[in-house]
C-alpha positions as CSV (number, residue, x, y, z in Angstrom):
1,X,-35.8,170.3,-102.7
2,X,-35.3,173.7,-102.3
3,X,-32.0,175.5,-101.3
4,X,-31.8,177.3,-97.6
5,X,-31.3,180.6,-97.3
6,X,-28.4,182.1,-95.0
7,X,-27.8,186.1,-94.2
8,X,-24.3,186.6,-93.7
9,X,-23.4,189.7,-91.8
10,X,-19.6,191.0,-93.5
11,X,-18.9,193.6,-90.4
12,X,-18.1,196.9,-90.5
13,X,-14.9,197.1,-93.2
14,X,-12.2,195.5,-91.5
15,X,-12.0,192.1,-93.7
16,X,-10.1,190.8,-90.4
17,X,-13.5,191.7,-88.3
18,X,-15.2,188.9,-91.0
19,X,-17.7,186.1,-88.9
20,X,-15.2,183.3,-88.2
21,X,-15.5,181.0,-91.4
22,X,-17.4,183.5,-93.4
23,X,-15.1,182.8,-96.4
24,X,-15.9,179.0,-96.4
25,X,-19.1,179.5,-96.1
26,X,-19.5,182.0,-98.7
27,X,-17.2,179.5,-101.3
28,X,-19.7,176.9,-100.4
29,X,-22.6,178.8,-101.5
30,X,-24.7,177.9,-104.2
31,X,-25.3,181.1,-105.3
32,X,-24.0,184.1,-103.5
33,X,-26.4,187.9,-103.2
34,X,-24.5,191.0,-101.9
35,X,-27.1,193.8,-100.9
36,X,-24.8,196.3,-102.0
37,X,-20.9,196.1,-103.8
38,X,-20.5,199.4,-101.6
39,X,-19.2,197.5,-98.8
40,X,-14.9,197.8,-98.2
41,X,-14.6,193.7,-97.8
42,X,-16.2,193.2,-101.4
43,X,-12.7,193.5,-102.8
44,X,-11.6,191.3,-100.8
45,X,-13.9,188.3,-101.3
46,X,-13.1,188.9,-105.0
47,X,-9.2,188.3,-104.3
48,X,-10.8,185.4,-102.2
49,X,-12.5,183.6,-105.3
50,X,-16.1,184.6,-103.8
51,X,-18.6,185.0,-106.7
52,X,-21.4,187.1,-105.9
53,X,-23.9,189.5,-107.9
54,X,-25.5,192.7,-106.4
55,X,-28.6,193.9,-105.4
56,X,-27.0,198.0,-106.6
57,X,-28.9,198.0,-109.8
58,X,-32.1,198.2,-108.1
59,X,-31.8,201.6,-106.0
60,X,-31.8,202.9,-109.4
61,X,-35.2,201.1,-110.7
62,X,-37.3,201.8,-108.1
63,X,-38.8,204.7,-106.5
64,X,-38.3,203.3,-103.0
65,X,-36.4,201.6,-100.6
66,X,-39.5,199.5,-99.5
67,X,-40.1,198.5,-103.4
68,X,-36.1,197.8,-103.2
69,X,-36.2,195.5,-100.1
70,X,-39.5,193.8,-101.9
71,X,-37.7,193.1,-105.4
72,X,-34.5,191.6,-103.3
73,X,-36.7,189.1,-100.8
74,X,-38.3,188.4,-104.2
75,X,-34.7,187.1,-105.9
76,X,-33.9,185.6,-103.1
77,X,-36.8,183.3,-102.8
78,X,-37.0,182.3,-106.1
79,X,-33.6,181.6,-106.4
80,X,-34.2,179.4,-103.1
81,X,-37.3,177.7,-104.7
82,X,-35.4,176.5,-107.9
83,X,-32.2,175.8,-106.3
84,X,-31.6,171.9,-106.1
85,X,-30.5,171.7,-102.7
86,X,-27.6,173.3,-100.9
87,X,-28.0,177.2,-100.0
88,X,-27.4,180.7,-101.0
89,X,-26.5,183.5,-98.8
90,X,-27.0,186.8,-98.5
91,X,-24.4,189.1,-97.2
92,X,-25.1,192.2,-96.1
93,X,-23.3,195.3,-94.4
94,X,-22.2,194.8,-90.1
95,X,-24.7,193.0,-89.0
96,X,-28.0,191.4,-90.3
97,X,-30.2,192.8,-87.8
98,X,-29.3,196.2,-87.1
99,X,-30.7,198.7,-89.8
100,X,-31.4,196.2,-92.2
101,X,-35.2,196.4,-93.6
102,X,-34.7,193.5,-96.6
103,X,-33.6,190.7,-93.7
104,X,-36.2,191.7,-91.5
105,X,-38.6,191.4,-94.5
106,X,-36.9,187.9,-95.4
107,X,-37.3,186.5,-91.8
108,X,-41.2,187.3,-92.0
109,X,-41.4,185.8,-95.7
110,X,-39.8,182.5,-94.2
111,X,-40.0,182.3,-90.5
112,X,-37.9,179.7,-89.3
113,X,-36.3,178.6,-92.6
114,X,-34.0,181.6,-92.5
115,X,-30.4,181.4,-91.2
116,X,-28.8,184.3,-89.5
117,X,-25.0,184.6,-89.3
118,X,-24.1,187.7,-87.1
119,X,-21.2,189.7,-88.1
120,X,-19.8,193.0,-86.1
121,X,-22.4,195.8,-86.5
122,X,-20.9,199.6,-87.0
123,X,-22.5,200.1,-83.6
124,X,-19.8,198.2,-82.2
125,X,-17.0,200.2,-84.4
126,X,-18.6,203.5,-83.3
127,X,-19.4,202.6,-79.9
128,X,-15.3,202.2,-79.8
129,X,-14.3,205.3,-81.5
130,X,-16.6,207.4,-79.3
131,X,-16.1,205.5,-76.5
132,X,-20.0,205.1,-76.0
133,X,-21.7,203.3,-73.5
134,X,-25.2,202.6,-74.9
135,X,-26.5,201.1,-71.6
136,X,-26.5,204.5,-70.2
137,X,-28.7,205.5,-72.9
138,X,-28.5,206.3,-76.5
139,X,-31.4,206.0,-79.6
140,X,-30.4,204.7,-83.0
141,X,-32.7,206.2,-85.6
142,X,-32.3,205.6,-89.6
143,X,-31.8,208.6,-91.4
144,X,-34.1,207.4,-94.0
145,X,-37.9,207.3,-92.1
146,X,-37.1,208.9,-88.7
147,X,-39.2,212.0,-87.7
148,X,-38.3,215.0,-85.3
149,X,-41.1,213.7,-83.0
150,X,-38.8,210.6,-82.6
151,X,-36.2,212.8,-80.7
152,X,-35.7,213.1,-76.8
153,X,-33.0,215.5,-76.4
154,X,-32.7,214.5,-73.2
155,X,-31.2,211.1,-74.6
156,X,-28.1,210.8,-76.9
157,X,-28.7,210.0,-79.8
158,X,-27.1,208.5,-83.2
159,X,-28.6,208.5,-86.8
160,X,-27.4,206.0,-89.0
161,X,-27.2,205.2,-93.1
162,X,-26.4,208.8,-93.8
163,X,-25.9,207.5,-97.4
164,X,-25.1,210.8,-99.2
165,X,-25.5,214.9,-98.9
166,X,-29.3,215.1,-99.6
167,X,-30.3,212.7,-96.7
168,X,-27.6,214.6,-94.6
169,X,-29.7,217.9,-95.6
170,X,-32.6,216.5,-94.8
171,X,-31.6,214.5,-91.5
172,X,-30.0,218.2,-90.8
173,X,-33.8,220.2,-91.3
174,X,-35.4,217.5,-88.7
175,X,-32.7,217.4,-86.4
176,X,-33.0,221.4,-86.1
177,X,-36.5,221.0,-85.2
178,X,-35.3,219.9,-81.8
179,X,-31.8,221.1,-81.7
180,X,-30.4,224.9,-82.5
181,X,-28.3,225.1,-85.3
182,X,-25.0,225.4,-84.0
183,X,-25.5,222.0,-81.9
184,X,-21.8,220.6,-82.0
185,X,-22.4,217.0,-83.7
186,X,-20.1,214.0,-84.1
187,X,-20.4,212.8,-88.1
188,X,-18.3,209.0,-88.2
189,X,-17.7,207.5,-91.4
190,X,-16.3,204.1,-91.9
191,X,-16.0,203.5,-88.3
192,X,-13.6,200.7,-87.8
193,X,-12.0,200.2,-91.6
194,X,-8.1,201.1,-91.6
195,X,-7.3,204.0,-93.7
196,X,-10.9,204.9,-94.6
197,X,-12.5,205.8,-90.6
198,X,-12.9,209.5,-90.3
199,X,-14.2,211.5,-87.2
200,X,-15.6,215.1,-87.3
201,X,-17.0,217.4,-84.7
202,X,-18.8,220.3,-86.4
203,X,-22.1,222.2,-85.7
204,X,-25.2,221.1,-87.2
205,X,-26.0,223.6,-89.7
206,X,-22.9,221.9,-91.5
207,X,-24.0,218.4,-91.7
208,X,-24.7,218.7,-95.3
209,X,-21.5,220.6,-96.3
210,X,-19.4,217.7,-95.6
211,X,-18.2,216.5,-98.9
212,X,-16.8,213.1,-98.1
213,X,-19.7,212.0,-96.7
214,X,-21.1,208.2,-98.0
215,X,-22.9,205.6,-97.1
216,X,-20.8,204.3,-94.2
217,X,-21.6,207.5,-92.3
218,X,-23.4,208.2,-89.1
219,X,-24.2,211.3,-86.7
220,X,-23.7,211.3,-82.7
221,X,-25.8,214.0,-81.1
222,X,-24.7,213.7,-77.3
223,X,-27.1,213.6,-74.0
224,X,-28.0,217.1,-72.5
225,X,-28.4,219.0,-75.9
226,X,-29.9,222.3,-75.4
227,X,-33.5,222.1,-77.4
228,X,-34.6,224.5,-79.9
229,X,-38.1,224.0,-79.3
230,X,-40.7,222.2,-76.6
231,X,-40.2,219.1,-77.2
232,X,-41.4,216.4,-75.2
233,X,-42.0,212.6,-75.3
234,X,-45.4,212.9,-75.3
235,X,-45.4,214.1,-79.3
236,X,-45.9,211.0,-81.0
237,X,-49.2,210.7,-79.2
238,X,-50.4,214.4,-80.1
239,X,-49.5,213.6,-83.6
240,X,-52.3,210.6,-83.4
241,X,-54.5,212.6,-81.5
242,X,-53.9,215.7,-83.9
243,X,-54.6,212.8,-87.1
244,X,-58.0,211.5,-85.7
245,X,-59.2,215.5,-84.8
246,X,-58.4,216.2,-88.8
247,X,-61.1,216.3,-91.7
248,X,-59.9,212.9,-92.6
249,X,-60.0,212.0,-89.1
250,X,-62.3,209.8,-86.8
251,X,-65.8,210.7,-87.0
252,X,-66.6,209.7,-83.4
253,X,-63.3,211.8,-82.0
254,X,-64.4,214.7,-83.8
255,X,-67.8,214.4,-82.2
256,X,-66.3,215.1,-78.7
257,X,-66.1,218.1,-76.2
258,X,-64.8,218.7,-73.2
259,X,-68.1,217.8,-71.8
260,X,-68.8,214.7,-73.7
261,X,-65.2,213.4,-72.0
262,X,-65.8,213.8,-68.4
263,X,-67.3,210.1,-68.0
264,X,-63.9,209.0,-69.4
265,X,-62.1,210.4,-67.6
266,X,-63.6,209.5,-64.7
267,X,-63.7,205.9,-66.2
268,X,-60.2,205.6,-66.4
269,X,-59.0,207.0,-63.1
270,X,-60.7,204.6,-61.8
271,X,-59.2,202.0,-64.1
272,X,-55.6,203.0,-62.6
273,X,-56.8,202.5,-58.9
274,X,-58.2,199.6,-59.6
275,X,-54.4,198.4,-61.4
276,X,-52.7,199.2,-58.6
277,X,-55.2,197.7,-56.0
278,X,-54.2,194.4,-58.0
279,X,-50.2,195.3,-58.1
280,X,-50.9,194.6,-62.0
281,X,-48.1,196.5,-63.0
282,X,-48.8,195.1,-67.1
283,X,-52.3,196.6,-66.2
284,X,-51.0,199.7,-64.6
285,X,-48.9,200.6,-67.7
286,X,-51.4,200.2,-69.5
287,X,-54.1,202.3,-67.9
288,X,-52.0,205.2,-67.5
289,X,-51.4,204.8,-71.2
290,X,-55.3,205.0,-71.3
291,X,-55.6,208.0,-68.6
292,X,-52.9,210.0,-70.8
293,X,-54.6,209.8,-73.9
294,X,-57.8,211.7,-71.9
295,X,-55.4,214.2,-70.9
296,X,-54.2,214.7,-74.9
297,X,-57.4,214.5,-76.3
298,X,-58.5,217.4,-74.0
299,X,-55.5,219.4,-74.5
300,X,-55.8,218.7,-78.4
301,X,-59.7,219.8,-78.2
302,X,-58.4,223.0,-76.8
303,X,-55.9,223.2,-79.2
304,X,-58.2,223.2,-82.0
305,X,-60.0,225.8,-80.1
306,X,-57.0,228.0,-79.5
307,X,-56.8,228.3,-76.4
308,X,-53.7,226.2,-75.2
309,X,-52.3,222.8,-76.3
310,X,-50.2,220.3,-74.4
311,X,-46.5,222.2,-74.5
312,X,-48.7,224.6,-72.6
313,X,-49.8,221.9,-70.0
314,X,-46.7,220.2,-69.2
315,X,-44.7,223.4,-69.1
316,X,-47.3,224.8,-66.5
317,X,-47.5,222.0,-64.3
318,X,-43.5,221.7,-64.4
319,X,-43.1,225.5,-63.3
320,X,-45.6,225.1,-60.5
321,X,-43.8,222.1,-59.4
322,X,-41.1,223.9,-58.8
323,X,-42.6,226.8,-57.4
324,X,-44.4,224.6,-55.1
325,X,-40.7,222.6,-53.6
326,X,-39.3,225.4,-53.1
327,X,-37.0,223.1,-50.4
328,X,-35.8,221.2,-53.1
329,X,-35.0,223.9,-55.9
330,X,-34.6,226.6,-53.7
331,X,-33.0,227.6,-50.0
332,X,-36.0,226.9,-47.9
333,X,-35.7,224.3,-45.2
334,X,-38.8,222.4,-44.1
335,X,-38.8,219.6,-41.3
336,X,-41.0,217.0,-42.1
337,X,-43.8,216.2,-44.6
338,X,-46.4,218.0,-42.6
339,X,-44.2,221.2,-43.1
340,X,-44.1,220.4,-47.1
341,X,-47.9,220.9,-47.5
342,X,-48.9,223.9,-44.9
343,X,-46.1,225.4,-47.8
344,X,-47.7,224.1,-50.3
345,X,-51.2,225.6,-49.5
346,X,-49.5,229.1,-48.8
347,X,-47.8,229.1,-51.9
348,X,-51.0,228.2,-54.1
349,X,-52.9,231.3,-51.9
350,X,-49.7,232.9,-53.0
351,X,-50.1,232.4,-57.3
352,X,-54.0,233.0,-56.8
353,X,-53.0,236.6,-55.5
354,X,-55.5,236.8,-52.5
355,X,-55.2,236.0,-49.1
356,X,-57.3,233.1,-47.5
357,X,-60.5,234.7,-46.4
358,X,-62.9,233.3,-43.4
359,X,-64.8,230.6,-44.5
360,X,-63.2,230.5,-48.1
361,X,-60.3,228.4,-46.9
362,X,-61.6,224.9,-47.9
363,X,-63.4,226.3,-51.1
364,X,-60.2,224.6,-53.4
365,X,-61.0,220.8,-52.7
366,X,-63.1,219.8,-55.8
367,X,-66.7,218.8,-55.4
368,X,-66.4,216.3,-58.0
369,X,-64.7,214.1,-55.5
370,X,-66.0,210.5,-53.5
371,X,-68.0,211.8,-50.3
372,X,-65.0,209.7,-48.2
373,X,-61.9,211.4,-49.7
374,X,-63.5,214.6,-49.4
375,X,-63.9,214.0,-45.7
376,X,-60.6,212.9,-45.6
377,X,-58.9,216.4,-47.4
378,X,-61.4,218.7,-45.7
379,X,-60.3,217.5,-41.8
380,X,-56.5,217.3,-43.1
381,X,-56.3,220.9,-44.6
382,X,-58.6,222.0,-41.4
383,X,-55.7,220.5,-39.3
384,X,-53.1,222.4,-41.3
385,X,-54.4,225.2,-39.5
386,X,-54.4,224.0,-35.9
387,X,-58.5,223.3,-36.0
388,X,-57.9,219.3,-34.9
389,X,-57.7,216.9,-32.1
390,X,-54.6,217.1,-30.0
391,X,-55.0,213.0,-30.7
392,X,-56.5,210.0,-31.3
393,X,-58.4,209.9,-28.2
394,X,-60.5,212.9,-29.1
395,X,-61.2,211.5,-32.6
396,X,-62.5,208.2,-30.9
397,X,-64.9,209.7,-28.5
398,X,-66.2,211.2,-31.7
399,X,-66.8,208.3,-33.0
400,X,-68.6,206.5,-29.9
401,X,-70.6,210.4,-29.7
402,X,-72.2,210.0,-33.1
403,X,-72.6,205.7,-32.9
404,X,-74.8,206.6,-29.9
405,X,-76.2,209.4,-31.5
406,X,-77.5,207.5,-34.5
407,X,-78.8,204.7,-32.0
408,X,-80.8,207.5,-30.7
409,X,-82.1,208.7,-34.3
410,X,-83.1,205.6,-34.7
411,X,-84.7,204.7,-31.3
412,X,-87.1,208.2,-32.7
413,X,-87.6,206.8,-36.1
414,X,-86.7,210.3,-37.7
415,X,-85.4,209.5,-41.5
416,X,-83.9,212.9,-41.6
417,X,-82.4,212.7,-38.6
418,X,-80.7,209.1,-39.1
419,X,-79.5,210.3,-42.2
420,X,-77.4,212.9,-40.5
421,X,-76.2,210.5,-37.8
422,X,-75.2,208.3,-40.1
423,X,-73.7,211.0,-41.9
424,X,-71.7,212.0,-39.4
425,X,-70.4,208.9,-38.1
426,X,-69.3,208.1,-41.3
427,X,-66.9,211.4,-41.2
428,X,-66.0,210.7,-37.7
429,X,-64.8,207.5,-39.1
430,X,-62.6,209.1,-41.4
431,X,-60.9,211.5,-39.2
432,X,-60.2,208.5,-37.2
433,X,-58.5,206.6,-39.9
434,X,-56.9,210.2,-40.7
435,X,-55.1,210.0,-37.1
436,X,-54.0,206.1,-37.8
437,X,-52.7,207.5,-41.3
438,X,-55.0,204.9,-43.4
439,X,-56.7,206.1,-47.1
440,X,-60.5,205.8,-45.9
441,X,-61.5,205.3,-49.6
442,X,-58.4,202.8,-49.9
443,X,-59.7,201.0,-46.8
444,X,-63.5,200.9,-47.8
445,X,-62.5,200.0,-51.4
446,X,-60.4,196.9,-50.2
447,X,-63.4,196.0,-47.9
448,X,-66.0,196.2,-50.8
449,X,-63.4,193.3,-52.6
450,X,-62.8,191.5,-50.1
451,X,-66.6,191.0,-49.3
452,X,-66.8,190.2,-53.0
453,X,-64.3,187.4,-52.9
454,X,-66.1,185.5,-49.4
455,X,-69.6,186.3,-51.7
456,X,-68.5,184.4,-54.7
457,X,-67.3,181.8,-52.2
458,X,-70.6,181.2,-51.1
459,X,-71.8,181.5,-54.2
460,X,-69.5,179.0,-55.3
461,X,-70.0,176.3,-52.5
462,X,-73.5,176.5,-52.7
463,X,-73.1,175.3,-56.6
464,X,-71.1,172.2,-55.3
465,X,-73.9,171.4,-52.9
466,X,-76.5,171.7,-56.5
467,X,-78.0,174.2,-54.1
468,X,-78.9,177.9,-55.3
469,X,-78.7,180.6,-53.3
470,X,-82.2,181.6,-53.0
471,X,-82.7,178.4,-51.4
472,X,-80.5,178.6,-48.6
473,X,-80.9,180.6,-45.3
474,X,-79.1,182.8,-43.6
475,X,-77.6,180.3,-41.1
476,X,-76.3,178.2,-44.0
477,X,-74.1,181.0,-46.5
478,X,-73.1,182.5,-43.1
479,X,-71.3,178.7,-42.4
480,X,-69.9,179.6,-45.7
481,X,-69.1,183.0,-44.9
482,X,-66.8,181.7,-41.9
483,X,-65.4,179.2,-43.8
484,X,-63.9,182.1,-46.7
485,X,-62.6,183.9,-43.6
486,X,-60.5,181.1,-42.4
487,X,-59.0,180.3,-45.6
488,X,-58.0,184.0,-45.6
489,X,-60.6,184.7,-48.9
């Protein structure tokens, strides 16, 4: 029968911040495993009676701390597997989940069959010194594997397991990647232990000068730090991006233009409409994860290519943004939405640095775009201008001029001609549902589903009757048909 295994979290320092009955516990212990002796309640569980051995000896016979973590789940289940019973424990530093890779590496070895004892993490002892509030936003990164493209300077942030000088020097040269040098940073050590906590504000370039820095010590960079750099969020993703356009890279990325993307592009917009026609908001994430990777792996390409990468395109887009609300960052007044884009369209006539010409003023709206929106942004921008029905009413008799317009097209039998009725109806439509303030590609769109749910109703029914649909007439799936609208299909 083997032994169980327990992780006992000892707290920051303070002996009297120990779990309640952590002595006992330890005392019962078969055998007892400290990850480290560098801990300030170690002497005390040796005035306690606590026997215990150390894990110390093996940060100096391996090259790394994931070889270290290894070689300790490795003891530990061993020792579990001969045991006869009973348990062991192993204690390590605040608590056993925060910034400790060998539990987490213990819990997947055993899952389930390992017991976790919480103790006071040195979170909790520097969120009281400083006086933080985490819930208004702070990152906790380990000084040992955290990159600069980790950082949002926006967000406050605290690096933890400063063990000695070197990883402050190097934790120092990443941080100044993001932040200028003389950043005024908070370094804690031994938050919470009597006689041994020390707090120190001091700028950045003099992290690593700090002599009594040791392994209880951690650095507070606040919210609102002025950036050394463009830095933005979106990093980790160029980094991918930048890894699969290497030579070692992906083949099939490295295949691709500009031109070759277009149809994925296209592919995913779509993919967002159609998440939030579903108000799948797991889906929507998810898609505008999918759109965003388009819009890096075109900024990327042109990267490569030197012409601009994606600092370039969100610092653009954030300037005209500005430039563009100028009743939000700046003095002007507006009244109403209408008022926001008649500015908006001077402005852009504005950065292009010529005046609207006669018959250029619609040449901006993109041709790429569905026939139905187009409609829809052509009459709006015309209206901007005054060229619109005074209301509704005109934009209805429109609609009932080219419906008997196309009766007469057809009454002739001219293709060419019905094509044009139709065409226009279909654009008298729109302005219509521009007057009643309804999306005409939104409205069409949930149309086209909604005939595709009553369709697969029939469809359905017809397959409880054993009857297919080529055998059934007209009369019979339209039956059907009005049985799906009644039930609100």
């Amino acid at each position: 029968m083997s032994a169980k295994i327990k992780v006992l979290g000892l707290g920051p320092g303070d002996v009297r911040l120990l779990p309640g009955g952590a002595i006992d516990l330890l005392l019962g212990a078969n055998k007892v495993f400290l990850r480290t002796g560098q801990h300030p309640t170690v002497a005390e569980l040796s005035n306690q009676g606590v026997k215990f051995e150390t894990f110390d000896s093996l940060y100096d016979r391996f090259d790394s701390f994931e070889s270290v973590y290894d070689e300790m789940v490795k003891t530990l289940l061993s020792e579990a597997e001969t045991a006869d019973g009973g348990y062991i424990v192993f204690a390590v530093p605040g608590h056993p989940l925060v910034a400790e890779a060998a539990v987490r590496k213990l819990l997947r070895s055993r899952p389930g069959a390992v017991e976790v004892i919480p103790g006071m993490s040195f979170l909790d002892a520097i969120f009281a010194r400083l006086e933080l509030d985490p819930t208004r936003g702070l990152k906790i990164l380990d000084a040992f594997d955290f990159k600069p493209t980790e950082i949002d300077t926006g967000t406050a942030l605290l690096i933890c397991q400063v063990y000695n000088r070197l990883i402050a020097s190097d934790a120092k040269l990443k941080l100044m990647e993001c932040y200028p040098d003389d950043q005024q940073i908070t370094v804690v050590k031994a938050a919470g232990v009597p006689g041994e906590e020390k707090v120190e504000v001091v700028p950045l370039f003099q992290l690593d000068r700090l002599p009594w820095i040791d392994h209880l010590t951690s650095v507070y960079v606040p919210s609102g730090a002025k950036q050394s750099r463009a830095g933005y969020p979106l990093d980790p993703l160029v980094d991918v991006m930048d890894r699969l356009l290497g030579p070692e890279g992906c083949p099939w990325d490295r295949e691709q233009t500009h031109d070759s993307l277009k149809r994925y592009l296209i592919e995913e917009t779509y993919e967002v409409l159609d998440a939030i026609e579903c108000r799948d908001v797991h889906k929507l994430y998810e898609e505008l994860g999918d759109l965003l990777l388009q819009i890096v792996f075109h900024a990327e390409l042109a990267r490569c290519q030197g012409s601009f990468d994606i600092n370039d395109v969100v610092d653009e887009v954030t300037r005209k943004m500005i430039r563009r609300h100028p009743h939000v960052f700046g003095s002007t007044r507006v009244n109403g939405s209408e008022q926001v884009l008649v500015n908006w369209d001077k402005i852009k006539d504005e950065e292009k640095g010529t005046p609207p010409i006669p018959g250029g003023y619609l040449d901006g709206i993109p041709r790429g775009l569905p026939a139905l929106l187009t409609s829809e942004k052509i009459q709006a921008k015309a209206a901007r201008i005054g060229f619109d029905w005074p209301n509704i009413e005109g934009a209805w008799a429109k609609v009932e001029e080219e419906l008997a317009e196309l009766a007469g097209a057809r009454k002739d039998g001219d293709p060419s001609r019905i094509k044009e009725e139709v065409g226009d109806l279909l654009f008298a439509v729109v302005n219509v549902a521009r007057f009643v303030d309804v999306d005409p590609e939104d409205a069409l769109r949930a149309t086209v589903r909604k005939f595709h749910r009553r369709f697969q109703h029939i469809e359905r029914a017809a397959a409880a009757k054993g009857k297919k649909l080529d055998d059934m007439d007209l009369a019979e799936m339209d039956v059907l048909w009005e049985e799906a609208k009644s039930r609100e299909i």
